[in-house]
C-alpha positions in Angstrom: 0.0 0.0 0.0 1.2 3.3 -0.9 1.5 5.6 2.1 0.3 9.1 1.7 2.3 11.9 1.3 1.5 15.2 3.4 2.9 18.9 2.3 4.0 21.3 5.0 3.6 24.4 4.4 5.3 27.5 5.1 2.3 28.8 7.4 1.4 25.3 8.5 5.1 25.2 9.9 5.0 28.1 11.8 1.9 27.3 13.6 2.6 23.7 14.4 6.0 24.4 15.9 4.3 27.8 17.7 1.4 25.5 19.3 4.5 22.8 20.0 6.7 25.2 21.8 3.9 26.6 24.1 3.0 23.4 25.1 6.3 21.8 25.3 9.1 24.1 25.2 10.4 21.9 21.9 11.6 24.3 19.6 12.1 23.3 16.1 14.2 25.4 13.7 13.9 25.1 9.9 17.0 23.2 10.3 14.7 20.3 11.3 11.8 21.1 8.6 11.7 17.6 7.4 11.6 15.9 10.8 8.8 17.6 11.8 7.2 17.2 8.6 7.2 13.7 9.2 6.5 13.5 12.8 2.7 15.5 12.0 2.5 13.2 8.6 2.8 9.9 11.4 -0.1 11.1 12.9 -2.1 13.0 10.6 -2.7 9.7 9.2 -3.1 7.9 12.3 -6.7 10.4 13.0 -7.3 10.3 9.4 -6.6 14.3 8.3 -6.2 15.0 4.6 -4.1 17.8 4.6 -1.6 18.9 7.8 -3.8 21.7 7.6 -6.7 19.5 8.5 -4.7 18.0 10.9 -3.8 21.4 12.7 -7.7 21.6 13.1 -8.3 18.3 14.8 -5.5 19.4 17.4 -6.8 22.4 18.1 -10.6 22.1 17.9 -11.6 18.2 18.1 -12.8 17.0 21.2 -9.8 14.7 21.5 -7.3 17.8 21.5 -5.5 17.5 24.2 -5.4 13.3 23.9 -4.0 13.9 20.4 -1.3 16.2 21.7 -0.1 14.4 24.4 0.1 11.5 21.3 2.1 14.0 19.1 4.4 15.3 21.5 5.3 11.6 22.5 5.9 11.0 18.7 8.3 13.9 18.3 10.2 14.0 21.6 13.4 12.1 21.4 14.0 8.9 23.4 17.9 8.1 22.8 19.3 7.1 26.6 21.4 4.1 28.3 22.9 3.5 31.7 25.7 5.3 33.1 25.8 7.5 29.8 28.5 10.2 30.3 30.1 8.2 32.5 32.8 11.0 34.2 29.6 12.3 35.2 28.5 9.4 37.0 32.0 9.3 38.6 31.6 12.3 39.6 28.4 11.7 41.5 30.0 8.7 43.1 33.4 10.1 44.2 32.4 13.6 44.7 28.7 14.4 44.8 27.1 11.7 46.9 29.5 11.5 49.3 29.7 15.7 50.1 25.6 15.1 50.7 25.6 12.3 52.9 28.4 14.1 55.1 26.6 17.0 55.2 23.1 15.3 56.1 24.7 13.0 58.7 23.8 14.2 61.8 20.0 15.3 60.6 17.4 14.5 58.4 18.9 11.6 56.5 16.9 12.0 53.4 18.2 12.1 49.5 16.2 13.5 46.7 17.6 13.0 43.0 15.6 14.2 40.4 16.0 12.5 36.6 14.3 15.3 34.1 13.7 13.7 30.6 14.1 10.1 31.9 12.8 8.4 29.0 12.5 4.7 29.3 14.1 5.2 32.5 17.9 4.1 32.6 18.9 7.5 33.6 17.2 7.8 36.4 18.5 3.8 37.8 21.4 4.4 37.0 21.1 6.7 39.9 20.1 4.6 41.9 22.3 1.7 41.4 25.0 4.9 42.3 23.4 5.5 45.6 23.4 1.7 46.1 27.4 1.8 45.3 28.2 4.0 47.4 26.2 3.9 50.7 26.7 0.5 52.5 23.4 1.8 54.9 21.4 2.5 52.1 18.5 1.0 54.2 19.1 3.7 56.7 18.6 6.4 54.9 15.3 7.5 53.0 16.0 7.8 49.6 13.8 8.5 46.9 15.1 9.1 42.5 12.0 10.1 40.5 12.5 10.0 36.9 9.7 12.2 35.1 9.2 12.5 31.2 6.7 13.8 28.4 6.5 10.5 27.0 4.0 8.1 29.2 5.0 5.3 26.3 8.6 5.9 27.7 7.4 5.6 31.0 5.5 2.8 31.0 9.0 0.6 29.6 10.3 2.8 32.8 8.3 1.2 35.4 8.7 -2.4 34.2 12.5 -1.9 34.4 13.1 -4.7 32.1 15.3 -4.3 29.7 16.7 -6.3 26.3 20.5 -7.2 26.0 21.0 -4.8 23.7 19.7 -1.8 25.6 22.6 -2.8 28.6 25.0 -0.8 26.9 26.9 1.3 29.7 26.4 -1.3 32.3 29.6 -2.9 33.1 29.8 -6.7 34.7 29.8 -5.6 38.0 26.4 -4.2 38.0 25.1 -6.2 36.0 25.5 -9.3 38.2 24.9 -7.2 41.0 21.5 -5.2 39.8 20.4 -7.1 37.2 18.3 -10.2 36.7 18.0 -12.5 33.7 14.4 -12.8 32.8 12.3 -13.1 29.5 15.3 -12.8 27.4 16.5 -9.5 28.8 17.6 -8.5 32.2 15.1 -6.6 34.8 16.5 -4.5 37.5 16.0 -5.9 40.8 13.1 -5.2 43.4 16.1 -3.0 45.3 17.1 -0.7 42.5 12.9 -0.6 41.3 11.6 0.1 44.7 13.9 3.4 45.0 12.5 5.0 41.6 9.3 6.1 40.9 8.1 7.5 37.8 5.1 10.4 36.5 4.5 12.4 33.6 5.6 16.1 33.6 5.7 19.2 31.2 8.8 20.9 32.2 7.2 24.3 31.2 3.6 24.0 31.7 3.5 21.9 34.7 4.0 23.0 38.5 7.5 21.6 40.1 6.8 18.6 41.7 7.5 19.8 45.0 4.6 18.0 46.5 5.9 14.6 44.6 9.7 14.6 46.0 9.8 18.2 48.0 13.2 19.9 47.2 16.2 17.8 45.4 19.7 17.2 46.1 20.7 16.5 42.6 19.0 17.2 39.3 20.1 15.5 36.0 18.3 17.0 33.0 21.0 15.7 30.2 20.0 16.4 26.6 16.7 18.9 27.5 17.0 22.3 27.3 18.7 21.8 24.0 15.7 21.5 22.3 14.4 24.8 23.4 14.6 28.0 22.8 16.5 30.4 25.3 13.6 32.0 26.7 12.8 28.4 27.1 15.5 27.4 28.6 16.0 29.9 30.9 12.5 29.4 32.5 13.6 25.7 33.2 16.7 26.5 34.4 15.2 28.8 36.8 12.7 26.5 38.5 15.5 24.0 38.8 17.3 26.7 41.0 13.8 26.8 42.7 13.5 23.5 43.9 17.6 22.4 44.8 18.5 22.3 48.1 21.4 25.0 49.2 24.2 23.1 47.4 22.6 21.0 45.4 24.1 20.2 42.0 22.6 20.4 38.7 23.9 17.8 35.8 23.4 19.1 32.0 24.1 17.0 28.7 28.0 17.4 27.6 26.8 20.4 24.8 24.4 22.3 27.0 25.2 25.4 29.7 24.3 28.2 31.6 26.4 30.5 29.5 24.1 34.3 29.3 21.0 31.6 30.8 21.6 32.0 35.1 24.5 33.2 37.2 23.0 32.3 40.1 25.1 28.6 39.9 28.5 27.6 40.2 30.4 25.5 37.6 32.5 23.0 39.6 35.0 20.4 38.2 34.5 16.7 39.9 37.3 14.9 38.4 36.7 14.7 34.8 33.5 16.4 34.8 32.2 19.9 34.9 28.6 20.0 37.2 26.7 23.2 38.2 26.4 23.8 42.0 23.4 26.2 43.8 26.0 27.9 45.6 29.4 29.3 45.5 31.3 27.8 48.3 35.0 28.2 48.3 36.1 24.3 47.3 35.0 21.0 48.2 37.5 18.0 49.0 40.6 20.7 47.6 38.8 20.8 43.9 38.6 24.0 41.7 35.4 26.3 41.6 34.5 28.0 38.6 32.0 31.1 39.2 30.0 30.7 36.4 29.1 34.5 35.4 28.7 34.3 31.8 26.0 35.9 31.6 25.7 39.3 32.7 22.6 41.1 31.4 20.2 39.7 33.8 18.8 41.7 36.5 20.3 42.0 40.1 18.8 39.7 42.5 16.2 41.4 45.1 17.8 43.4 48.0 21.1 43.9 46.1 21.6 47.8 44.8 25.0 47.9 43.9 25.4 46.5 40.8 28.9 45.5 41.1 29.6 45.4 36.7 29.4 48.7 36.5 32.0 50.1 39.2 34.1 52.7 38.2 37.2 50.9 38.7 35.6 48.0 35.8 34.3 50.5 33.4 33.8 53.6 32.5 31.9 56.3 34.2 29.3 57.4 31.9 29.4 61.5 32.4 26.0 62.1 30.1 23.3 59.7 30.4 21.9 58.7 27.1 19.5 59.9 24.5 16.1 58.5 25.0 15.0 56.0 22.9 11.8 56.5 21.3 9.9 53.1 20.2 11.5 54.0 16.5 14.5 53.4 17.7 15.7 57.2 17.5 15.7 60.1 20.3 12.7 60.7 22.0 10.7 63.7 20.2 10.8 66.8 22.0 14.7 66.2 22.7 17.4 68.5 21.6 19.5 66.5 19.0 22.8 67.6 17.9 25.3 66.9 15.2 27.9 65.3 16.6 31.2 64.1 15.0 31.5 60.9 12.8 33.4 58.9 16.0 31.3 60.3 18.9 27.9 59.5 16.7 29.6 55.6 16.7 30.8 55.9 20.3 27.0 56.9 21.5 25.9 54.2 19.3 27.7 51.5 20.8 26.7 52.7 24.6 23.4 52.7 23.1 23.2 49.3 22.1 25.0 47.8 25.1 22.8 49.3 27.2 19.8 47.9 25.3 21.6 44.8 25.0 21.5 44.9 28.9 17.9 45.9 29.0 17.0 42.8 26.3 16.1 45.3 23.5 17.6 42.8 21.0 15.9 44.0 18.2 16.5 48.2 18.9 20.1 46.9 19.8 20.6 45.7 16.4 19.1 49.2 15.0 21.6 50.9 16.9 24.2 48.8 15.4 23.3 49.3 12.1 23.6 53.0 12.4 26.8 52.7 13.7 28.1 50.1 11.1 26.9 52.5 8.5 29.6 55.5 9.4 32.1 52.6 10.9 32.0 49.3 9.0 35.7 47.8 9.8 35.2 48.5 13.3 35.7 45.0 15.3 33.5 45.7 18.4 30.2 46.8 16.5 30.1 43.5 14.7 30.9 41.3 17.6 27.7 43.4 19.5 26.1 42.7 16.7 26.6 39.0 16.6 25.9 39.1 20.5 22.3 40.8 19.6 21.5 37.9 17.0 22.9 35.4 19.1 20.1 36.5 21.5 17.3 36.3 19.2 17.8 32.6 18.2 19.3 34.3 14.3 22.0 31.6 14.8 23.1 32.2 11.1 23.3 36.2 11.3 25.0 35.8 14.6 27.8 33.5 13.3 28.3 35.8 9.9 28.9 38.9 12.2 31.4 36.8 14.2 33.1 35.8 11.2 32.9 40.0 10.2 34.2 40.5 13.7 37.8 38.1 13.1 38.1 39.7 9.6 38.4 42.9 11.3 40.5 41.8 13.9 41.9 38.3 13.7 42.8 38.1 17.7 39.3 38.7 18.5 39.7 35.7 20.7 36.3 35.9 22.5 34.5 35.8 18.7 36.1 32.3 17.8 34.5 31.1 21.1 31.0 32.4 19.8 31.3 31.2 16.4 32.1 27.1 18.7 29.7 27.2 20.6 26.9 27.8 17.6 29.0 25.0 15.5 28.4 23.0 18.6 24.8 23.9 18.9 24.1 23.1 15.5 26.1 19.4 15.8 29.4 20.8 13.7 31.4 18.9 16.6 34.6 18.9 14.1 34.5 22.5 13.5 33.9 23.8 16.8 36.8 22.3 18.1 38.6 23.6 15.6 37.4 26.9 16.5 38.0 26.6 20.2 41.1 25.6 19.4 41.6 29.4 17.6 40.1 30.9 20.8 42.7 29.4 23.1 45.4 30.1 21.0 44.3 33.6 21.2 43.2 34.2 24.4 46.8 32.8 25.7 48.2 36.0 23.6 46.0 38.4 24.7 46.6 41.0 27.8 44.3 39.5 30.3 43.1 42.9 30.7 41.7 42.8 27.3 38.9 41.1 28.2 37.7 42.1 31.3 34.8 44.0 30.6 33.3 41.4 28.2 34.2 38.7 30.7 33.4 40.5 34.3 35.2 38.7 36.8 34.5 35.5 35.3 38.2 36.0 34.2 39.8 34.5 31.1 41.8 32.0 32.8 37.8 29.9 33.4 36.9 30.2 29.9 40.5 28.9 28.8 39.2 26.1 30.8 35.9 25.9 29.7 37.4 25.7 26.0 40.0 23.1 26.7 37.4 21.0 28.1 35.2 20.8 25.4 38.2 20.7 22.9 39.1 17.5 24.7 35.2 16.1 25.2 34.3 17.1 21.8 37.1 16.1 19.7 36.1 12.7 21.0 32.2 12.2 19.9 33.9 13.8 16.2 32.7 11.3 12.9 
């Protein structure tokens, strides 16, 4: 039998992924045109819709809407795990993690809350457990509960029954195997032990409550491989309930791709051994190891209670003696105002004030106007493309971002912090080979530059961290390269 064909169409894309984002957070970009085309095909001719048009209809009008998208989203969300998968991670939570926690829940309230975000069919979050088990010889002593949550109640369902084919073992060494595992039907089921710890429920990371009232406030949080899929808006509300519901000091694990860069600053980065984690605090060390303030991104606002804004001390920048022109919703001074001719290179100075400030504000699209004006009496200036490329970066224009980082280099070839922009869209878009290429321009770069070149860019994140940050994704990356 000949399937049918379906034919998406420019408006039917942007409604479909619309409706999908604001009910899932998935974002898909026209990168991924086809696979959504054929993810709404799948079902469209599972209810019997003509057209993907008709199809939009039956999910937004039938009386089986919501069943229908619950169905679809389940279709299109991506389901690729195993056990023990990034395993410096997972040694990281044994030799490090796990054991700071139960030493500093000792003497009270022996409890231990993990949280798996995206579980899937569920080896993330026992692979949890079977850590706990590892490394706590009074397990029994100690109430612990994993919860492994997930869009997908297909997923879940293989989750709960914890059996598993041969095949799908892949991460699980001998020793837990024999230990955790038992043959059964063919495959291997976890035992009662490891089952008994996890427990398993649907959740929309952005349209559902946190589920305080399920596990109450988490210790660890693995959400591996999630926020990747959204946009940064997206992203950024996740990441912000996550904050919500750790305990004080509780770490946060993220896919090997994904981070906090211009997202939070309210975690630390911390390196465990092999493996960089974020942390809801910033203690001084742990166990002797390294701390990385992670405060990449620094246009968000100051917390409540706090009124010195400490990026903008005199002895960091500047001290602004005229405050700028108004901006009027046009993008120009505010009418009424007194505007007067200034000289080509104050008219690109003002300009570029202009758009950091809106830049700070999250004016992207005014910040770009600005920009333009400036680019129009200075086009070989350096620093007005790389703002530029900063102001596209945050609208999601991945492409226009990466062509005005490229502009930036061509204008100044030891723009060191521009080959680090152009990786980490390389690496967003899976260009693994590239970007490492690329952060291997930015270290080379950075290790010739005046550290003091870079301090207003990088606050006091410092350019000795992000030589770090690069190294270590040169190494990880170069790695997972085809």
């Amino acid at each position: 039998m000949k399937l049918k064909h379906y034919t998406l169409t420019e408006e039917d894309f942007e409604r479909f992924r619309q409706l999908i984002n604001q009910t899932s957070g998935i974002f898909f970009d026209r990168g991924k045109w086809d696979i959504l085309r054929l993810g709404l095909s799948d079902r469209a001719l599972a209810v019997g819709a003509d057209t993907l048009s008709d199809y939009y209809e039956y999910l937004t009008t039938d009386d089986y809407r919501e069943e229908e998208l619950r169905r679809l989203l389940e279709h299109l969300s991506v389901q690729e795990t195993q056990f023990f998968r990034n395993l410096p991670q997972f040694d990281a939570l044994r030799k490090f993690v796990i054991p700071e926690i139960v030493g500093r829940k000792a003497g009270t309230y022996r409890n231990i809350r993990f949280w798996s975000a995206g579980c899937s069919t569920g080896q993330e979050p026992y692979s949890m457990a079977m850590s706990l088990l590892d490394v706590l010889p009074d397990a029994d002593s100690w109430d612990i509960r994993v919860m492994g949550t997930d869009l997908n109640e297909q997923a879940l369902d293989t989750a709960r029954q914890g059996w598993y084919p041969e095949r799908k073992l892949t991460g699980m060494d001998r020793k837990h195997i024999e230990r955790y595992m038992v043959p059964m039907d063919g495959g291997y089921r976890l035992t009662e032990e490891v089952r008994n710890m996890v427990d398993f429920h649907r959740l929309n990371l952005v349209t559902d409550p946190l589920p305080i009232e399920r596990i109450g406030t988490c210790d660890v949080i693995f959400c591996r491989n999630v926020i990747i899929y959204f946009t940064h808006e997206t992203a950024k509300f996740v990441v912000e309930h996550f904050f919500d519901i750790l305990n004080p000091g509780g770490y946060l694990f993220l896919g090997h791709s994904e981070t906090l860069w211009k997202m939070s600053n309210k975690y630390s980065l911390v390196e465990l051994g092999d493996a960089f984690i974020y942390k809801k605090s910033l203690p001084r060390g742990i166990n002797g190891r390294r701390f990385i303030s992670d405060r990449r991104m620094r246009s968000a606002p100051l917390p409540p209670g706090i009124e010195e804004d400490r990026r903008k001390r005199p002895d960091r920048r500047a001290e602004r003696t005229e405050p700028l022109p108004e901006v009027a919703e046009s993008g120009g001074v505010r009418e009424g105002a007194v505007a007067e001719k200034e000289p080509e290179g104050e008219q690109v100075f003002s300009s570029v004030e202009e758009a950091k400030t809106l830049l700070e504000l999250g004016d992207y699209d005014k910040a770009v106007t600005a920009l333009e004006r400036a680019l129009d009496t200075d086009s070989t200036r350096a620093e007005l493309h790389f703002l530029m490329g900063l102001a596209h970066e945050k609208r999601d224009d991945l492409v226009s971002a990466s062509e005005s980082f490229r502009k930036t280099i061509y204008c100044d070839d030891h723009f060191s912090i521009a080959y680090f922009h152009i990786a980490s869209i390389l690496e967003h878009t899976g260009q693994l080979k590239a970007a490492t290429r690329e952060y291997r321009h930015a270290v080379r770069y950075l290790r010739q530059d005046d550290p003091r070149r870079w301090e207003k860019e990088l606050d006091d994140y410092g350019v000795e961290s992000l030589l770090n940050l690069c190294e270590w994704k040169i190494e990880n990356l170069g790695g997972l390269e085809t």
